[in-house]
Every structure is written in C-alpha cells, then in structure tokens.
C-alpha positions in Angstrom: 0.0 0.0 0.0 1.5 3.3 -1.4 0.8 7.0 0.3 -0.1 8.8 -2.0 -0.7 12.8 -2.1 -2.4 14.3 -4.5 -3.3 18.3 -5.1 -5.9 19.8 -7.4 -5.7 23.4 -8.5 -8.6 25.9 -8.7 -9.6 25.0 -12.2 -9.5 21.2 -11.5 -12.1 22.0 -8.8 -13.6 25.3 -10.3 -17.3 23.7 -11.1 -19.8 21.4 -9.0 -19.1 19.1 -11.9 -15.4 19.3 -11.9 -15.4 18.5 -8.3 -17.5 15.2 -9.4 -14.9 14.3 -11.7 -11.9 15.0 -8.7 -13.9 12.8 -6.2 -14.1 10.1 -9.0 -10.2 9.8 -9.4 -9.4 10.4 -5.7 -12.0 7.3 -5.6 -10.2 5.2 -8.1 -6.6 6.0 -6.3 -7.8 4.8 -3.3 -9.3 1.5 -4.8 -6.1 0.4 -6.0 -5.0 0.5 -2.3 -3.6 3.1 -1.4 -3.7 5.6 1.0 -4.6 9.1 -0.2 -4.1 12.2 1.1 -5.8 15.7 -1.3 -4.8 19.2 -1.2 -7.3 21.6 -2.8 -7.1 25.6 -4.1 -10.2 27.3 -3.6 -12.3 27.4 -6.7 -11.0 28.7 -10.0 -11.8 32.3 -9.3 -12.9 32.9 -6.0 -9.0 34.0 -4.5 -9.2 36.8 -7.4 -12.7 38.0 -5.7 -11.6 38.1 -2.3 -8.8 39.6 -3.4 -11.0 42.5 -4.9 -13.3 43.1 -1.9 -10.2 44.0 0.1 -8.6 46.1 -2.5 -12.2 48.0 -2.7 -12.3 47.9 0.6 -8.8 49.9 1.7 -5.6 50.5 -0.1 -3.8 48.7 2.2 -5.8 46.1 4.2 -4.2 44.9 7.3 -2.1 41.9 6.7 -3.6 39.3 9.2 -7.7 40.3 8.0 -6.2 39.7 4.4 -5.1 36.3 5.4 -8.5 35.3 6.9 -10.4 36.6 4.0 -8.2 34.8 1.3 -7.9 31.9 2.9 -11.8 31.3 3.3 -11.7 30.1 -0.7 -10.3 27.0 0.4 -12.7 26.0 3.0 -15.7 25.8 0.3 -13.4 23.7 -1.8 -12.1 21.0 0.6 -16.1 20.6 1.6 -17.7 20.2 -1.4 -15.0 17.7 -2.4 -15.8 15.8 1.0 -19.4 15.9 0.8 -18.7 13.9 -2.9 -16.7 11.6 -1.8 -19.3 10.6 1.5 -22.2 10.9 -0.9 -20.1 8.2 -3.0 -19.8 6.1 0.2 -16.2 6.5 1.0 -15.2 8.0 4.4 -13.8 11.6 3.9 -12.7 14.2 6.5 -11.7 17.9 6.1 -9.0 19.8 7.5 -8.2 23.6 7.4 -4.6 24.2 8.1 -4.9 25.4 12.3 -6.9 21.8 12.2 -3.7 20.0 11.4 -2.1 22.1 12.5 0.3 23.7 9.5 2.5 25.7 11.9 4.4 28.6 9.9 5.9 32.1 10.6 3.8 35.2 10.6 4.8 37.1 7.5 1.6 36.9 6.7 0.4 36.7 3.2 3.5 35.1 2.3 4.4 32.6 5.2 6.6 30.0 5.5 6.0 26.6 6.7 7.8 25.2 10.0 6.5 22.6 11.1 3.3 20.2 10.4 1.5 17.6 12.9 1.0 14.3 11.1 -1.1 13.3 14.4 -4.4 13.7 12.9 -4.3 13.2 9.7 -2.2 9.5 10.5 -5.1 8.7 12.7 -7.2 9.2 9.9 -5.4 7.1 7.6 -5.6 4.4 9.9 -9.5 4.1 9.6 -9.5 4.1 5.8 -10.5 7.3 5.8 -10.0 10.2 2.7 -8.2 12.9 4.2 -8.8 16.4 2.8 -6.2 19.2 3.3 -7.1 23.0 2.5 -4.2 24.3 0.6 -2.5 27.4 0.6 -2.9 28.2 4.2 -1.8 27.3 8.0 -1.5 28.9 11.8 1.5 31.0 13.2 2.2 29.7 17.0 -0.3 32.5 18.0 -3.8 31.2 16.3 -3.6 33.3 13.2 -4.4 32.5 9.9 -1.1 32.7 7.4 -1.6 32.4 3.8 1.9 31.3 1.4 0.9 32.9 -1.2 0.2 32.5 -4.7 0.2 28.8 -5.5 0.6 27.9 -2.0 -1.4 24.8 -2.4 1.4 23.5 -4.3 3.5 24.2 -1.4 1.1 22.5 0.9 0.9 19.4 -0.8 4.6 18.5 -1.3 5.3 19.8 2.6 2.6 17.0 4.1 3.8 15.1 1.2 7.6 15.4 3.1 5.7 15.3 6.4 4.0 12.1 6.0 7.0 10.5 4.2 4.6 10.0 1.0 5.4 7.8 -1.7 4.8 10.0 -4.6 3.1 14.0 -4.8 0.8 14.3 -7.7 0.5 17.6 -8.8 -2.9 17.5 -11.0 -3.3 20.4 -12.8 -5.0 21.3 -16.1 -1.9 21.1 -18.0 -0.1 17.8 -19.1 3.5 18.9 -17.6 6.4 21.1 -17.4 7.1 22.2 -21.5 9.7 23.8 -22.8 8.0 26.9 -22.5 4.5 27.8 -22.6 2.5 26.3 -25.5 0.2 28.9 -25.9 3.1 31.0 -27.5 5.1 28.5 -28.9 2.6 25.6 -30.2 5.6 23.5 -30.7 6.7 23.5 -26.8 7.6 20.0 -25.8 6.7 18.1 -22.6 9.5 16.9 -20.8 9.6 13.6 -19.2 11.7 14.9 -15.9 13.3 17.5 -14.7 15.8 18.4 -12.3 15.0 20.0 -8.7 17.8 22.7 -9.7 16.0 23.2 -13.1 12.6 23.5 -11.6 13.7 26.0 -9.0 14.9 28.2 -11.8 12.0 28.1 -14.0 9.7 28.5 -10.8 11.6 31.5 -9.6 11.7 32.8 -13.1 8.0 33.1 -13.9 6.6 29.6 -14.6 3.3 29.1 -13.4 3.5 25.2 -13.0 4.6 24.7 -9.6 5.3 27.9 -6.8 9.3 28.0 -6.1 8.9 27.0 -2.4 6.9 23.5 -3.3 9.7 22.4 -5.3 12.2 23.9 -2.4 10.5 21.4 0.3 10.5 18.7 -2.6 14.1 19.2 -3.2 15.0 19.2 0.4 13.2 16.0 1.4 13.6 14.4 -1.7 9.9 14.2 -2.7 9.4 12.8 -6.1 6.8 15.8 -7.6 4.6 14.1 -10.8 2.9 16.9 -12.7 0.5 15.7 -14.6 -3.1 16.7 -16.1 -6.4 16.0 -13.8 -8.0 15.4 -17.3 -6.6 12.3 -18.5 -4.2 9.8 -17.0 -1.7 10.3 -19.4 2.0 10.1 -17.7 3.4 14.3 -16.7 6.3 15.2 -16.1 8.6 13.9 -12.8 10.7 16.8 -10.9 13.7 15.0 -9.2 17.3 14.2 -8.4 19.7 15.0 -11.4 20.7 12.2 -13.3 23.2 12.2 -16.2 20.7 12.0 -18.6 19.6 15.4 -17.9 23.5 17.1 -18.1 23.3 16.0 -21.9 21.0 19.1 -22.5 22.1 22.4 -22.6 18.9 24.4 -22.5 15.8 23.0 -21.1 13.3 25.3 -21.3 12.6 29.3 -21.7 10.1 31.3 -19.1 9.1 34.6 -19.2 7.2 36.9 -16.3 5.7 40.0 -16.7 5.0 40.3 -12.9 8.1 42.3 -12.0 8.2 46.3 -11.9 11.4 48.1 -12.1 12.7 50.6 -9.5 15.7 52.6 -9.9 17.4 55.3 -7.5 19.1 57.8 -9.2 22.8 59.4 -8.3 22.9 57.5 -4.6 25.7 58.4 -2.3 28.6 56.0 -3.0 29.5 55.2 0.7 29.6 52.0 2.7 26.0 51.2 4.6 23.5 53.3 2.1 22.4 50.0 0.4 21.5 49.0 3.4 19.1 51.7 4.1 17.4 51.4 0.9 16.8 47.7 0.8 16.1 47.8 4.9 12.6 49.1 4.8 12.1 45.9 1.6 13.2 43.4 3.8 11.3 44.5 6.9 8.1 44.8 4.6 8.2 41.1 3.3 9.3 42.3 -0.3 11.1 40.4 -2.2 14.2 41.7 -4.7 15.4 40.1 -7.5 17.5 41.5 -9.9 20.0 44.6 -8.9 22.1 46.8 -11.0 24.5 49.2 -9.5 26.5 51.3 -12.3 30.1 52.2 -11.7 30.3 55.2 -9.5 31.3 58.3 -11.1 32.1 61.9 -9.3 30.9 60.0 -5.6 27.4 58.9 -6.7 26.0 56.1 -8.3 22.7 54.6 -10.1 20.9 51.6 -8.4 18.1 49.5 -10.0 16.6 46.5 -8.8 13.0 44.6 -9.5 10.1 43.7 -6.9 7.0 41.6 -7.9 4.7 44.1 -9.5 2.2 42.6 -6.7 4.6 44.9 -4.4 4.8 47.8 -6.9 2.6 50.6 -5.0 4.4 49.4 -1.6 8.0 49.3 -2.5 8.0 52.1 -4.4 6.5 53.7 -1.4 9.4 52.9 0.6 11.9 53.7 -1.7 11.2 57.0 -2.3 11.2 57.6 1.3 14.2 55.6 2.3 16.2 57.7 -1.1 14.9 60.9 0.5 16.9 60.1 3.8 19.8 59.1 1.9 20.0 62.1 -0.4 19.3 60.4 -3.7 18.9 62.5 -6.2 15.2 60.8 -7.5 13.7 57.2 -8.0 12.0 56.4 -11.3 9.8 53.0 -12.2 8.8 50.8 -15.0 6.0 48.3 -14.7 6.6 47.8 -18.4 8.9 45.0 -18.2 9.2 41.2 -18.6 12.4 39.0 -17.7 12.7 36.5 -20.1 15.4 33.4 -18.7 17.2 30.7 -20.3 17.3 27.3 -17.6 19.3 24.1 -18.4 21.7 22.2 -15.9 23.7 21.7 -19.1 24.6 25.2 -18.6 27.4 24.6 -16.1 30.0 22.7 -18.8 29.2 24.9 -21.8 30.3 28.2 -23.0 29.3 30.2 -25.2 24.9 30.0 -24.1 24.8 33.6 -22.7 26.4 35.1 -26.1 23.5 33.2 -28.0 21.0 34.0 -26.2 22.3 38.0 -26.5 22.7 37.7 -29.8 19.5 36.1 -30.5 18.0 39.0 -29.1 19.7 41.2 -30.9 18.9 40.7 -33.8 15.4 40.9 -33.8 16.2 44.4 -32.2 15.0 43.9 -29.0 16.9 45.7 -26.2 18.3 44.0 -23.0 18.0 46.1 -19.7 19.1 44.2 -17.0 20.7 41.0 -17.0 21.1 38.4 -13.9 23.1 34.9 -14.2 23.3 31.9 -12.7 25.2 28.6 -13.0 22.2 27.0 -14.5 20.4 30.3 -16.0 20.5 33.5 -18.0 17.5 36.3 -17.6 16.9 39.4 -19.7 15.0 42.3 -18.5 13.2 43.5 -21.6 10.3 45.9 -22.7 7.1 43.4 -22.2 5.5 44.2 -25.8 9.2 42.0 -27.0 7.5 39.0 -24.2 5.8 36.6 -27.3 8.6 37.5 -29.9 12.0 36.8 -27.6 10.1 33.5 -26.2 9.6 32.0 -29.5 13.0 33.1 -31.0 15.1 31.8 -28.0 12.6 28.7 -28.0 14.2 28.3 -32.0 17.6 29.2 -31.9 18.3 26.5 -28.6 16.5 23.9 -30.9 14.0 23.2 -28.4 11.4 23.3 -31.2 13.1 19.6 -32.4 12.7 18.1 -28.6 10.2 15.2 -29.0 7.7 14.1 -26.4 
C-alpha cells in the first residue's frame, strides 16, 4: 500500500461538476489500495474576488484580515470535495490548516512553513478514511491564519507530502506537464519527461506558473518525487527529481518569461559604505522580495541603483523607496512596470560556454533591447520591454532547438 498525495488546483475543482470528476479519481486512487491524502485551491476564481473586496475595501488592508479573507476560498473547496466523496460512500474528512495544524511564521500573506503535525491526519489514515487538506494556508504559534501565497497549495501538498513521508506527490493540474516553455506561445513546446529540482527552481523563480518555487524547495530538500501531470486524462506528466546524467546532456531546457516584476531605480545615490542597506532595509522588513540589482560604476561619488520587486509589491516598494532615497539624499527614483524577464534554464549550462552570447545575440537581432541582465550557474535572464515578451520567447525557444525536442 502506497501513500499517496495528490493536489488539485482551482480550475481542476472550479465547477460542481469538476469537483465530481476530482472525487471520482481520488475514488479510483484509493481502490487500488492506497492511502490518499488531497490538497485543494479554492475554486477557479474565488481568491481573485476576495482579493477584490479588500482592494475596494482599503488601499492597504491589514495583513492578518487579508489572510482570513483569502484563505476562506479554500474551505468551500475542501467541503464540497468531501461531501462527494461521503455521498459516494467512501469516508472523507476535512482539514483547514490550524486543524492539522500547519504551523508557519507570521509574514503573513507570504508565510513559511515550520512545522506540520501528522497526528491527525495519520489517525485518519488508519481508519480508511479520505483525508482532505485546505491548501494554501496554516497557523502561526499565535492562532492566526497565514496564507503562502500565490500557489501555495502547491507548497502545501509537497510539505505534508515530506511530512508524511509520502510515496509520490501528484501535482494534478489542467496542464499535461512542465514544457519547454509555454505552449500557448510557442505551439511547438515539448513536454519533458523529468526535470531536475535545480531546473525546476529556476524556471519557478523565473516566472513559470506550473509549480510555486517553495513547493519544489521542500520537494528538493526532502527528496519528494513531484509528478505533474493533467487531472483530465491519466496520461504520464512530467517527474521533478534528483539529477541524473541523462539530464547534463542538455544544454537548454526550457525558456520562461514573467511580466509580474516592476522596475525601480534610485538615481545618483551616495557611494558610501551602509547606504544600500538603508534602501533595501525598509524591503526586507516589509516582506518584499528583490530580485534582480544593478548598481553602475560610481562616477564623481554617486551612483545609479536599480533593482525589481513583484509588480504585486509595486505601489508598496516604491513607497518605501522613495522615502528611504529621500533620507539618503538620492537625487530621484523612477519605475517601469513595463517590463518582462525572459530566462534561459538548463543544468547543461554549467560545462558549456558560449549559451549567454546566444541568447544575446539572439535577441539582438530581432532588435530587441536588454536592460538588466542576472546569471546563474544554470540560467541567463533578460530584462526587456514586455510588448518583445511573445517574440523573444519564441526566438530563443528556436535558436536552442527546443522546437526539435520530441515528447
């Protein structure tokens, strides 16, 4: 008898129907014998509208009431999919996350997980029953509601996944795996048949929606074998795990693009030890994340700065720049949300030269001008204006032949 945890996202469960056809695979899993733990989103939409009745509520909402509202999405989801599978005669039980409990930190909105109790639900198990998890949301050690953000229930399911020591995390989406990039700009993205952790981090980080970066962090740290795979068919996904050799043989793997990053840049800062430090303070203390940072050479004592926050963050960060560059006695800040990174990934990467100077060149040639530019040992990104987003996805997609990759 195999553990096995499975997680359907909002548009697997987005319809009373849809929910049907989740109970009636969750039903089919457990008659081949096997236990079966399920990790639901809220329904396709419903975080989107929560989201909106805060926004038209206040400007800025407080953090923890956010949390509570957000998370609610998931308790009609994990219900519903429970009252199915009961109505189909199989014992099912709900959990929220404080139920478990899913103890995290209390940056709320964007928590992390510490710690989760496998008490309850292993009880559960024991009795043959169906045990249904609320995604996307836990407790702090003080009884508040935490949310992990966006695509959180990804994170859930591979940390009870690593919890429960499962044999396999089925991520069961409405796609039929990780591709190459994203089909819907270049229809001849292939599906890959595995991918690394390392890989998987990368693309994650870099904009692909398939998995959230911090699912495929727990995965990677307690060696969780991650299946993506589509909820509509049973055809085989794709598996994130350990690096084999197999996987060094490729230089490129795939391309990702975001267009949920806003620039920010500080203009003619003080160059003197400890000012960084009091721009990117007030970031840090505020939960916001920074990816990508320029600083040009420093010429007659003062210097340019430029970085990029999730455009999420936008309205906040530049907030908080602009006051922290006032204190500092930066000459101005100015902002872009008209920008998309566009990223090369492939563990093949590490013994090859020669992969950034294509991908520049590529680029270049369809006149498309490069802003910012980050590396990595397994990873190139491009800032770039976004209306270039479609056109530098499918010409990178071309020139690093992943348009000849077979399925």
């Amino acid at each position: 008898m195999a553990l096995v945890v499975q997680k359907y996202g909002g548009t697997s469960v987005g319809t009373i129907e849809k929910i049907r056809n989740v109970a009636r695979r969750v039903a089919r899993t457990y008659d081949d014998g096997n236990d079966v733990i399920v990790v639901v989103s809220a329904m396709a939409g419903e975080t989107n509208k929560l989201v909106a009745l805060a926004d038209e509520m206040c400007e800025f909402p407080s953090e923890r009431e956010y949390d509570v509202l957000v998370s609610s999405g998931e308790q009609v989801s994990v219900a519903l999919l429970s009252m199915c599978l009961q109505s189909m005669g199989y014992k099912a039980k709900s959990y929220l996350g404080w139920q478990i409990p899913i103890y995290s930190d209390s940056a709320f909105s964007k928590a992390r997980i510490e710690e989760i109790s496998d008490t309850n639900i292993r009880e559960d198990l024991r009795s043959g029953t169906i045990v249904v998890v609320a995604g996307f949301q836990g407790t702090d050690r003080d009884g508040n509601i935490t949310t992990f953000g966006r695509g959180g229930s990804d994170t859930s399911a591979v940390a009870v996944a690593a919890a429960l020591k499962a044999d396999v995390c089925e991520i069961l989406t409405d796609v039929d795996g990780v591709y190459t990039t994203d089909p819907r700009i270049v229809p001849e993205a292939s599906k890959m048949e595995k991918i690394s952790y390392d890989e998987m981090l990368e693309m994650a980080s870099l904009g692909s929606k398939v998995l959230q970066i911090r699912s495929v962090e727990f995965a990677k740290k307690f060696g969780v074998i991650v299946h993506v795979r589509s909820s509509l068919n049973d055809n085989p996904g794709t598996l994130v795990m350990k690096e084999d050799e197999e996987m060094e043989t490729v230089l490129v793997s795939g391309i990702t693009y975001n267009k949920d990053e806003a620039k920010i840049s500080v203009m003619r800062v003080p160059d003197m030890p400890g000012i960084a430090a009091k721009l990117f303070s007030p970031l840090s203390e505020s939960n916001i994340s920074v990816d990508m940072i320029i600083q040009n050479v420093s010429h007659e004592g003062y210097t340019d700065l430029t970085f990029t926050v999730p455009r999420t963050d936008f309205k906040k960060a530049l907030k908080l720049v602009e006051e922290a560059s006032a204190k500092i006695g930066a000459e101005g800040v100015e902002s872009n949300q008209s920008i998309a990174k566009i990223s090369i990934v492939g563990v093949g990467m590490r013994s090859h030269s020669g992969i950034a100077s294509k991908m520049f060149t590529t680029l270049a040639d369809e006149g498309i001008n490069i802003q910012m530019i980050s590396t990595s040992e397994i990873k190139v990104s491009c800032v770039i204006d976004d209306k270039y987003t479609e056109l530098a996805v499918r010409v990178l997609h071309q020139a690093f032949g992943l348009d000849k990759v077979q399925d």
